[in-house]
Backbone as a ProteinNet text record, in pm:
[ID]
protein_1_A
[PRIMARY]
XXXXXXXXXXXXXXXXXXXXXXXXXXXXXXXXXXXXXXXXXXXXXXXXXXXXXXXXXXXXXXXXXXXXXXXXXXXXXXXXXXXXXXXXXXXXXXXXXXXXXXXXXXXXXXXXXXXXXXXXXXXXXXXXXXXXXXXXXXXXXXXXXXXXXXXXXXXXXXXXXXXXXXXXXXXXXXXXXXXXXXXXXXXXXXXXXXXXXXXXXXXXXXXXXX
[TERTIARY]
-1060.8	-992.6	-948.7	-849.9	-823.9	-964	-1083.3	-1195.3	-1232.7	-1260.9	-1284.9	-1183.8	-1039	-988.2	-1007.4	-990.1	-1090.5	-1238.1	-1284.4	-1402.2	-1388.1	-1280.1	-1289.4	-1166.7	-1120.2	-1037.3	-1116.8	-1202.1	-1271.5	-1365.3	-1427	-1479.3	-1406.1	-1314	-1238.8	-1161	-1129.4	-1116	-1163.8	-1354	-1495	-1490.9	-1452.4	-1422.6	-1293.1	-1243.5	-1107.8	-1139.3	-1246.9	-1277	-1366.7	-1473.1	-1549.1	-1477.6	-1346.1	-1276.9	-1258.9	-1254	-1219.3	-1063.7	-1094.3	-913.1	-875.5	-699.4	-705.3	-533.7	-525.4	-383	-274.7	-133.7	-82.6	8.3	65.5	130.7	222.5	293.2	354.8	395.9	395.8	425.2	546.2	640.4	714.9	682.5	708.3	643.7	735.7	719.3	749.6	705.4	711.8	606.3	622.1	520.2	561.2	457.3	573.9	449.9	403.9	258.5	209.8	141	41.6	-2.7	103.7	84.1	205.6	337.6	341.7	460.5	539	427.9	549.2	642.9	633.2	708	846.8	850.5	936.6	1030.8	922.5	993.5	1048.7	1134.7	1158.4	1036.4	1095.4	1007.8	1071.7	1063.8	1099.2	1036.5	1107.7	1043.6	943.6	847.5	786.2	740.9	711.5	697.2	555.1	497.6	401.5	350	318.8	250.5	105	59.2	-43.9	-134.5	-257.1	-367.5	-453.4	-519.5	-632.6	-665.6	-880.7	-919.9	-1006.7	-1053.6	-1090.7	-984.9	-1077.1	-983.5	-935.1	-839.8	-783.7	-884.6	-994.6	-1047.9	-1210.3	-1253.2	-1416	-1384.2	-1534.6	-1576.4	-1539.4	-1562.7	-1517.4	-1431.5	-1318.2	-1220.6	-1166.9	-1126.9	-1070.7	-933.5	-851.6	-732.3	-684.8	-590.2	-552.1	-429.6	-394.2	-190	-136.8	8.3	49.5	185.7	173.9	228.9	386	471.6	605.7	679.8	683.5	841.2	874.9	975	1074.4	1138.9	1101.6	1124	1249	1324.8	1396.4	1369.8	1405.4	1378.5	1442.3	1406.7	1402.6	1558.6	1590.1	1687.8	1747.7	1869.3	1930.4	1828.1	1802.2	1649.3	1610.3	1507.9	1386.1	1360.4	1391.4	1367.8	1205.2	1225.6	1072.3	1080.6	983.4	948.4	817.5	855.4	758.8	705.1	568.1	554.4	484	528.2	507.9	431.4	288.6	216.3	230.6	179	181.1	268.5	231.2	274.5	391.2	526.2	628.5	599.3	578.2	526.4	640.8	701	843.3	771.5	887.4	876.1	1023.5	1016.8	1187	1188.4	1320.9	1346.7	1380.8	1383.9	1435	1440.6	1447.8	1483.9	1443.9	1365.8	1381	1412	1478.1	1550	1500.2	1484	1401.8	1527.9	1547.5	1625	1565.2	1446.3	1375.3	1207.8	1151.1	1056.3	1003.4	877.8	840.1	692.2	610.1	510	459.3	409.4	322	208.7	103.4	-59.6	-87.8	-190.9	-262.1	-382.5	-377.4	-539.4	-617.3	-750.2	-819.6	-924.7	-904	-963.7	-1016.4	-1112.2	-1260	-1170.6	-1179.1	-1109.8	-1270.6	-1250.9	-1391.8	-1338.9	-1370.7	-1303.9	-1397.8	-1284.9	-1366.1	-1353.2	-1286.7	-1304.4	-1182.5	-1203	-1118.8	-1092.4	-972.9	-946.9	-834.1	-884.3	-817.7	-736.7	-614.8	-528.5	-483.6	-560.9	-565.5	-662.4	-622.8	-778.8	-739.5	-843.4	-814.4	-889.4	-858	-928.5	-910.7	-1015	-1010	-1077.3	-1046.8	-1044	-1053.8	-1076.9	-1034.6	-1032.8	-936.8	-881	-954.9	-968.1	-941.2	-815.5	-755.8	-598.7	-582.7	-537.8	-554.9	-398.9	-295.3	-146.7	-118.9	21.4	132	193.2	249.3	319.6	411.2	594.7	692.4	790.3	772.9	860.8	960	1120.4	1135.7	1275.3	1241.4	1323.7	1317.1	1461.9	1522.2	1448.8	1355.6	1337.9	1428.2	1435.2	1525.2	1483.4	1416.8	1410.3	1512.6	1553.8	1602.4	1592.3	1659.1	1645.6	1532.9	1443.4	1272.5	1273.5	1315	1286.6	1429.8	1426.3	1532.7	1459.7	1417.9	1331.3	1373	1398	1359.8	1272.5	1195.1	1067.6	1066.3	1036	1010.1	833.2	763.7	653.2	622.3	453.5	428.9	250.1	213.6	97.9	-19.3	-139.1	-212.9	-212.8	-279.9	-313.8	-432.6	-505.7	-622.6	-702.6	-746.6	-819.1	-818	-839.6	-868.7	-751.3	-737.6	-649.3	-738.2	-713.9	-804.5	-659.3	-748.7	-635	-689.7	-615.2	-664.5	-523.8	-546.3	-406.6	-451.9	-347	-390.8	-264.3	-389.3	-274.4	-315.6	-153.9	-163.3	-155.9	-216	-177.7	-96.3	0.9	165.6	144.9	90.6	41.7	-98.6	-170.5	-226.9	-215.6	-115.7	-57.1	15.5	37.9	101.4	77	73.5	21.5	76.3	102.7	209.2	118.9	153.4	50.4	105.1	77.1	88.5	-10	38.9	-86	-2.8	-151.4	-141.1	-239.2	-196.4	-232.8	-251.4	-407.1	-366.7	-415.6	-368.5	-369.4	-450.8	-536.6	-600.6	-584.3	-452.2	-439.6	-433.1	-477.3	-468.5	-483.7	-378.4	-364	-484.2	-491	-599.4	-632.7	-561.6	-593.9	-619.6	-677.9	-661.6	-589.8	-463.3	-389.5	-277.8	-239.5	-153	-206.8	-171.2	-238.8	-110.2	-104.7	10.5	-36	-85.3	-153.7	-20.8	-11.5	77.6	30.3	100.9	9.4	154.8	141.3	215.5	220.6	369	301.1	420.1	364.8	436.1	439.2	471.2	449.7	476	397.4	343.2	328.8	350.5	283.6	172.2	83.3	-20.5	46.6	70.4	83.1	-62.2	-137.4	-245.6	-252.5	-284.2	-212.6	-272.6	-434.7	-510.5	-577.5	-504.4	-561.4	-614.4	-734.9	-771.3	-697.1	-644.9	-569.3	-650.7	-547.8	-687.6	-635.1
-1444.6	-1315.6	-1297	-1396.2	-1380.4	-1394.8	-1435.6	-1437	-1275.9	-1155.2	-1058.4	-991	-956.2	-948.5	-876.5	-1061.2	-1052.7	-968.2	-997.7	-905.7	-750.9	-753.5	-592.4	-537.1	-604.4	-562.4	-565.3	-651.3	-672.1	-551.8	-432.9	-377.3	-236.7	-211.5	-120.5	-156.8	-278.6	-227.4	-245	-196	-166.2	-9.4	52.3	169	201.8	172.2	248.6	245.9	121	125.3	243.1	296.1	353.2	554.9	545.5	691.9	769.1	822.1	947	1035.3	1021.3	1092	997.9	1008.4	889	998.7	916.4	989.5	894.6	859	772.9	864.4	825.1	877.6	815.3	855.7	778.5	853.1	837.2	875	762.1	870.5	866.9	918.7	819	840.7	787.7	821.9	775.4	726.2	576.6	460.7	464.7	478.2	521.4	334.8	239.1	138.5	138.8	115.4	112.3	-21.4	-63.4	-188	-295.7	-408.6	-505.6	-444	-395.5	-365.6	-280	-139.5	-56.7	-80.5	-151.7	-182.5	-267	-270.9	-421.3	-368.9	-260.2	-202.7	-69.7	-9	138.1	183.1	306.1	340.5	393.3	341.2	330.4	419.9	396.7	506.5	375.9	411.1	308.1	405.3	306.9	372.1	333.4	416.5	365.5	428.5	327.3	362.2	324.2	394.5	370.3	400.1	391.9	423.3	517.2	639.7	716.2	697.9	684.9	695.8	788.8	937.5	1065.9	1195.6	1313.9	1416.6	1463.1	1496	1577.5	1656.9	1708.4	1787.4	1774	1622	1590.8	1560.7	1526.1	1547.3	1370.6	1266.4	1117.6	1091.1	1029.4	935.7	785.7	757.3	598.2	582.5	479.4	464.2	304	282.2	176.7	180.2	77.8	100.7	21.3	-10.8	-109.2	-7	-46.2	20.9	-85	-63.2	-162.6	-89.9	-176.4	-89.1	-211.2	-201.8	-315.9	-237.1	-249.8	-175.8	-283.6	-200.5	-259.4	-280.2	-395.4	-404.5	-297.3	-269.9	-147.8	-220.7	-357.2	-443.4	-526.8	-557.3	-675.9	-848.4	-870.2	-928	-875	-962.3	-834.5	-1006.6	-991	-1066.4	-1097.6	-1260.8	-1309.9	-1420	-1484.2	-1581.1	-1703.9	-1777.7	-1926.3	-1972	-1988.7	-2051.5	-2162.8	-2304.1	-2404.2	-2496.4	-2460.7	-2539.4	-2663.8	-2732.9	-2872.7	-2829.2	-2948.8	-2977.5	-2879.6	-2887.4	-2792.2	-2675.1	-2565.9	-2461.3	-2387.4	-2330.3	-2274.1	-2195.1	-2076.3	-1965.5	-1980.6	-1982.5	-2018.6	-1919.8	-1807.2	-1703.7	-1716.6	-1655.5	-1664.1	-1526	-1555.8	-1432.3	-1443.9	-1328.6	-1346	-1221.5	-1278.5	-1188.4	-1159.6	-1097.3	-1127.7	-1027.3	-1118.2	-1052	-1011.2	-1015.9	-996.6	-935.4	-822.2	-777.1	-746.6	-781.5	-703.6	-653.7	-544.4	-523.5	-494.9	-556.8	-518.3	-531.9	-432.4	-464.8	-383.6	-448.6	-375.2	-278	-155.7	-113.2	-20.1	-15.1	43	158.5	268.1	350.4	457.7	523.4	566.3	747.3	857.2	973.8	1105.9	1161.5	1283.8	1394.1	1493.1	1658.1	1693.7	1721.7	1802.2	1990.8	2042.4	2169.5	2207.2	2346.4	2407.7	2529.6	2563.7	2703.5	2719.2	2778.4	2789.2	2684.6	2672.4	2557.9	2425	2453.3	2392.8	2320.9	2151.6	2093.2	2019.6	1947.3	1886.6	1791.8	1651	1479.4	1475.5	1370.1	1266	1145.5	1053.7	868.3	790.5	703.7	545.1	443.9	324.3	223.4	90.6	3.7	-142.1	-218	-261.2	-297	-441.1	-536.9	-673.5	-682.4	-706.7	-787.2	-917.9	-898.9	-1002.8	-926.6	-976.8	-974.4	-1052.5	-1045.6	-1139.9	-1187.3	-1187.8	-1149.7	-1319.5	-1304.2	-1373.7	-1404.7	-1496.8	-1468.1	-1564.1	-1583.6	-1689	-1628	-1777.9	-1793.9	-1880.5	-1829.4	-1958.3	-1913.5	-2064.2	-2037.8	-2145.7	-2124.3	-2220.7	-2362.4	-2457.8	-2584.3	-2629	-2552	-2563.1	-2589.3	-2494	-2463.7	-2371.1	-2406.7	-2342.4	-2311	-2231.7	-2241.2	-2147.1	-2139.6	-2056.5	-2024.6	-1923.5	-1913.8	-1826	-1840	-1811.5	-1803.3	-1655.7	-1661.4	-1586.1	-1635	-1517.7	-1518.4	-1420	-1433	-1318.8	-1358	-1281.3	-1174	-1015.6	-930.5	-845.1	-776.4	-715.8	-556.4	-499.2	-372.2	-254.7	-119.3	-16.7	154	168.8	306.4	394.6	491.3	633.7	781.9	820.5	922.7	1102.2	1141.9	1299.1	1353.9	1438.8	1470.6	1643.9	1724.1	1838.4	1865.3	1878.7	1907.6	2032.8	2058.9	2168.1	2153.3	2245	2215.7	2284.3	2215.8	2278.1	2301.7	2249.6	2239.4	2153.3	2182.6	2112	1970	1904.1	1728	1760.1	1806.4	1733	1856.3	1745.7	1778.6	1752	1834.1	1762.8	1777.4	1680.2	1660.2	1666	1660.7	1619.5	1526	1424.8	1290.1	1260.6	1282.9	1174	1075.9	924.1	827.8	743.5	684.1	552.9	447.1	352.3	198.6	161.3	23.7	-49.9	-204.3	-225.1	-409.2	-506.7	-616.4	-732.8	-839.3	-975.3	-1091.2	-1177.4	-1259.6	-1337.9	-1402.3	-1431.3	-1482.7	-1399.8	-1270.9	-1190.4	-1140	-1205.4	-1234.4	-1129.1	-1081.9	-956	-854.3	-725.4	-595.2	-532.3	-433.6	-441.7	-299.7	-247.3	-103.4	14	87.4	213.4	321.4	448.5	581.3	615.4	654.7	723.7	909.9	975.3	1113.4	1106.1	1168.9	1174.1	1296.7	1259.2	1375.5	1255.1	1343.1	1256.9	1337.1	1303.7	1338.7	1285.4	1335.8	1299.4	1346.7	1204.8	1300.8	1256	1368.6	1333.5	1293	1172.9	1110.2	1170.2	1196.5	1247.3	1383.1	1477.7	1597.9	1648.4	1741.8	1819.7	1961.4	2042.4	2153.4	2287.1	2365.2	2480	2590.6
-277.7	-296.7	-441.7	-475.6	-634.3	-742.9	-747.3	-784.5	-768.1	-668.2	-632.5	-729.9	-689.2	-779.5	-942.5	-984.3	-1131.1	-1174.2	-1086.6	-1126.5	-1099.7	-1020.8	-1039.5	-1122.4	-1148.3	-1302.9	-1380.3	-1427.8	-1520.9	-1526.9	-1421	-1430.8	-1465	-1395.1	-1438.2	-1608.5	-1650	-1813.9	-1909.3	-1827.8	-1860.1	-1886.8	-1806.6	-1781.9	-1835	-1879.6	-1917.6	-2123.8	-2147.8	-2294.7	-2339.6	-2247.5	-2247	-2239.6	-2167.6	-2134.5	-2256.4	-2274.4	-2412.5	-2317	-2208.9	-2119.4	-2024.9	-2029.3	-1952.8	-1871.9	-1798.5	-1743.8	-1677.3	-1708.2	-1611.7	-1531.2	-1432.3	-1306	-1258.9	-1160.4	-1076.9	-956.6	-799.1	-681	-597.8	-503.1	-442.4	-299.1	-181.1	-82.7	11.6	144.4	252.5	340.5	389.7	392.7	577	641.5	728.2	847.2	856	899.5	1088.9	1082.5	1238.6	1278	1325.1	1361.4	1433.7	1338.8	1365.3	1294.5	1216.7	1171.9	1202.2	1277.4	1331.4	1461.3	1533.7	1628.8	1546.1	1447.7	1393	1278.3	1211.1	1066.5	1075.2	1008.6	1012.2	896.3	885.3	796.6	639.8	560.8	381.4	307.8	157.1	25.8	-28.8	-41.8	-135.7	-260.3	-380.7	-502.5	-587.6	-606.6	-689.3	-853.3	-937.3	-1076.1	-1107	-1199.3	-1182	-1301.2	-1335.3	-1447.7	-1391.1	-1493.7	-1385.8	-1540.4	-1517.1	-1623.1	-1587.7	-1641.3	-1643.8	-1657.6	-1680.1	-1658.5	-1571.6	-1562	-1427.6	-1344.7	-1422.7	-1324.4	-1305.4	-1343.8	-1329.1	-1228.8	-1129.4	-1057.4	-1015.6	-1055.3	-1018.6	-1135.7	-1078.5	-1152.9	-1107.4	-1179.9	-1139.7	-1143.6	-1027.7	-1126.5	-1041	-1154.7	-1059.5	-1071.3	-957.7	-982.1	-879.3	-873	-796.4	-706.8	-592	-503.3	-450.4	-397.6	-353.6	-255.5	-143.9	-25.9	21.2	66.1	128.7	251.1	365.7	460.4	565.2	626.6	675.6	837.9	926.1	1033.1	1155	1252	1333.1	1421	1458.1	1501	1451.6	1437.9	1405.6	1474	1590.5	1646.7	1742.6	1765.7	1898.5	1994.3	2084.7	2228.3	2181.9	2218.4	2222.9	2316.2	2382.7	2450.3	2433	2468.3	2436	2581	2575	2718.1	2682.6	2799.9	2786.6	2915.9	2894.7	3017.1	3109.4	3162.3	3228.6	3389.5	3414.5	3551.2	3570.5	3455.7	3488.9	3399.8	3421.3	3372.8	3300.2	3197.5	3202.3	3077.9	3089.6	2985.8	2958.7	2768.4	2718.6	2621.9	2695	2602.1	2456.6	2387.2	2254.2	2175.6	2004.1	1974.4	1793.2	1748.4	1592	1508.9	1388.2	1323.2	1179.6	1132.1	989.3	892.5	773.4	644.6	542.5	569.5	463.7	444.5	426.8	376.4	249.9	243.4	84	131.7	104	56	-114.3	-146.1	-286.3	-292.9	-344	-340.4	-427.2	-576.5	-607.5	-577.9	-652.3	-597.6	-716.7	-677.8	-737.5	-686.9	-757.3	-633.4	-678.8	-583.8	-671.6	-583.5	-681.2	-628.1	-646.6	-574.3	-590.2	-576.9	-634.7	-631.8	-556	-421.6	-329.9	-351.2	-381.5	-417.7	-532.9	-583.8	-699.4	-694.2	-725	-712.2	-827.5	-900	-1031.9	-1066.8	-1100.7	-1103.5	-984.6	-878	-778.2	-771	-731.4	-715.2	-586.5	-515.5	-370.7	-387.7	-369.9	-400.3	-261.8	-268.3	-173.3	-203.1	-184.2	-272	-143.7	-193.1	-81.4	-216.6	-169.3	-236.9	-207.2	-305.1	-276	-282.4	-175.9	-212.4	-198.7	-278.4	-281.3	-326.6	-234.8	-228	-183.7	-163.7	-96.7	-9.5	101.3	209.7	213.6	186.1	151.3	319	364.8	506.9	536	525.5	550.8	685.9	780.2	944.4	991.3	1090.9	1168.4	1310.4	1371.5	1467.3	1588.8	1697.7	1790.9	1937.5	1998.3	2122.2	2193.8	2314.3	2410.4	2444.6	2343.9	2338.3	2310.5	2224	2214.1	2057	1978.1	1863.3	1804.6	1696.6	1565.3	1438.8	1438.6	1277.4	1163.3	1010.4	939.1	842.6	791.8	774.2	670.3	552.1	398.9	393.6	419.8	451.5	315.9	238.1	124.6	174.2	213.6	262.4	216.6	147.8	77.4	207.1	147.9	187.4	154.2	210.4	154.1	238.2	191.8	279.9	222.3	264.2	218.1	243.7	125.8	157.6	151	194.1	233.8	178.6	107.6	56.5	58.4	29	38.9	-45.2	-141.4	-229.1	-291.2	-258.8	-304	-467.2	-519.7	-695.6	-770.1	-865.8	-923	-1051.2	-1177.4	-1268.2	-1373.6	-1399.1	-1463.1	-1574.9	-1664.9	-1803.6	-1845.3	-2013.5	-2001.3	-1989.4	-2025.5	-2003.4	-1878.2	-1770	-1669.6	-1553.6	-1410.3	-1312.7	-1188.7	-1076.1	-1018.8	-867.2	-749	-647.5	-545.7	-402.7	-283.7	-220.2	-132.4	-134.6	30.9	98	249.1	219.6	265	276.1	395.4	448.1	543	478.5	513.9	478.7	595.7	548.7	654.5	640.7	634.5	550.8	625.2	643.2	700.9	608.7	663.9	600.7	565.7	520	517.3	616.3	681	792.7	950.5	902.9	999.7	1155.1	1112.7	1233.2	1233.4	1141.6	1111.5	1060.6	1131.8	1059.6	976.8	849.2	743.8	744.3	838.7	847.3	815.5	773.9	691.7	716.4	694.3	660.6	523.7	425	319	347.8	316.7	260	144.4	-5.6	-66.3	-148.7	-261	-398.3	-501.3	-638.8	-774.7	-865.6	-1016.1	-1119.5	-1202.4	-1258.2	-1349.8	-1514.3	-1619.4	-1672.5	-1812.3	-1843.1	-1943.4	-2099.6	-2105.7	-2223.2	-2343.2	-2364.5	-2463.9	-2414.1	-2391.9	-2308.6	-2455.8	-2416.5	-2546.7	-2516.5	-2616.5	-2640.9	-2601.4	-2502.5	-2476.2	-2502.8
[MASK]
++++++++++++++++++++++++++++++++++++++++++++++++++++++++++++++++++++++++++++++++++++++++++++++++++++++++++++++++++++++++++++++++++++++++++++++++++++++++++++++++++++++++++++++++++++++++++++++++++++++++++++++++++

């Protein structure tokens, strides 16, 4: 994964030497989590910054950028159980509590102008997103187990975006953006699946004067 990574940085600041326009940004969103997480997490602001290399209004652009929410748990703990085979068969209640979340994942992501109407343009993109997952919680079952658990676990998969933007001036641009996430751990045992809706600015660093 960290090998993949590299090479695709490496390709994107292939592309960012080669840009003559470039634009940075940043979006504010409301992180809305489903899969494994929505039963567990509420739902948070997450924040993201980022690089776009093209103009605001060609037809393919690039950008990359790093996204962050720390979402808080939906309970103080959530009822769990352990079952334990053999001759005496028993199920031993218990319970876990977690103090701690982080999501962070980079991404890189390919955007296409799907239509235009004067100052109005409408994208739609999908991401490569390569993070961490920080989650950390007291487990305890019934004379079985006591545990606490400091977990940091790679993450990886694809955002899918659609963002309708306007433009305010020639340097700056302001957007609306729905997002889904498709993330799972490396070990494919947790899904880190999301949907975002937010608002953002573009603002254009070398715009030409019109």
């Amino acid at each position: 994964m960290k090998l993949a990574f590299k090479r695709i940085l490496f390709l994107f600041l292939c592309l960012c030497s080669f840009s003559s326009y470039a634009q940075i940004g940043a979006r504010i969103s409301l992180f809305n989590p489903t899969a494994d997480l929505g039963p567990t997490f509420k739902k948070a602001i997450a924040y993201d910054v980022y690089y776009v290399v093209g103009r605001y209004d060609q037809r393919f652009r690039f950008k990359a950028g790093v996204s962050y929410t720390q979402p808080k748990p939906r309970l103080d703990s959530f009822p769990v159980a352990i079952y334990q085979g053999g001759n005496d068969e028993t199920f031993f209640p218990g319970k876990i509590s977690y103090s701690k979340f982080k999501l962070i994942y980079g991404y890189f992501n390919l955007d296409v102008k799907m239509l235009q109407l004067r100052k109005f343009y409408w994208y739609g993109g999908v991401s490569l997103a390569i993070g961490i997952g920080h989650s950390v919680y007291h487990r305890e079952y019934e004379t079985l187990l006591d545990e606490h658990s400091d977990i940091q676990e790679a993450v990886a998969g694809f955002v899918f975006r659609s963002s309708i933007e306007y433009t305010l001036s020639n340097h700056l641009g302001l957007y609306f953006e729905g997002s889904k996430s498709s993330l799972t751990n490396n070990a494919w045992s947790t899904a880190y699946g999301h949907y975002n809706i937010g608002i953002g600015f573009n603002y254009r660093i070398n715009a030409p004067e019109e």
